[in-house]
C-alpha positions, 0 to 999 in steps of 0.5 A: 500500500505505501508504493500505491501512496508513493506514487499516483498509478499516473504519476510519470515517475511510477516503478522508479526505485526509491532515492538514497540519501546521498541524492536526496541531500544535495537537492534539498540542500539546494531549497534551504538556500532558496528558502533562507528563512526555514533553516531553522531547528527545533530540539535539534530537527531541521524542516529538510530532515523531516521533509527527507524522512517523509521522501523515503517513506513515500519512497520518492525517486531520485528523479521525482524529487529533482522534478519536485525540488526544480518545481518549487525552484522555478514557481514557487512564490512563498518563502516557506512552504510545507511538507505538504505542499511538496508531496503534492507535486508530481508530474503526471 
């Protein structure tokens, strides 16, 4: 059931294997640089931990994470978003 979550049965990035840490980091390295004003921690947990966790239980692709990293990159006008609001990218 959590693959059927991870991806939408219409989602281009369907059957993909799951993003390791390694290229998940230097991409949403990239966002806490876009977005300056979310780097902060609380009891010692960062936004781009939780998000990062939340990538590898919906088990995200490499590329489905650069789609939604270069999305947020490109439209979004907001200077703090919410993990909500990234998993609900996706390309279809």
């Amino acid at each position: 059931m959590q693959n059927e979550l991870a991806c939408r049965p219409t989602s281009a990035f369907r059957g993909l294997a799951p993003a390791t840490k390694n290229e998940v980091a230097p991409l949403l390295a990239r966002l806490a640089v876009a977005f300056p004003s979310m780097n902060q921690q609380f009891a010692g947990v960062s936004f781009w931990t939780v998000l990062g966790e939340q990538l590898a239980d919906e088990q995200w692709s490499e590329a489905r994470v650069r789609y939604a990293v270069n999305y947020m990159l490109k439209n979004y006008q907001y200077k703090t978003f919410t993990i909500a609001d990234f998993l609900k990218i996706d390309k279809d």
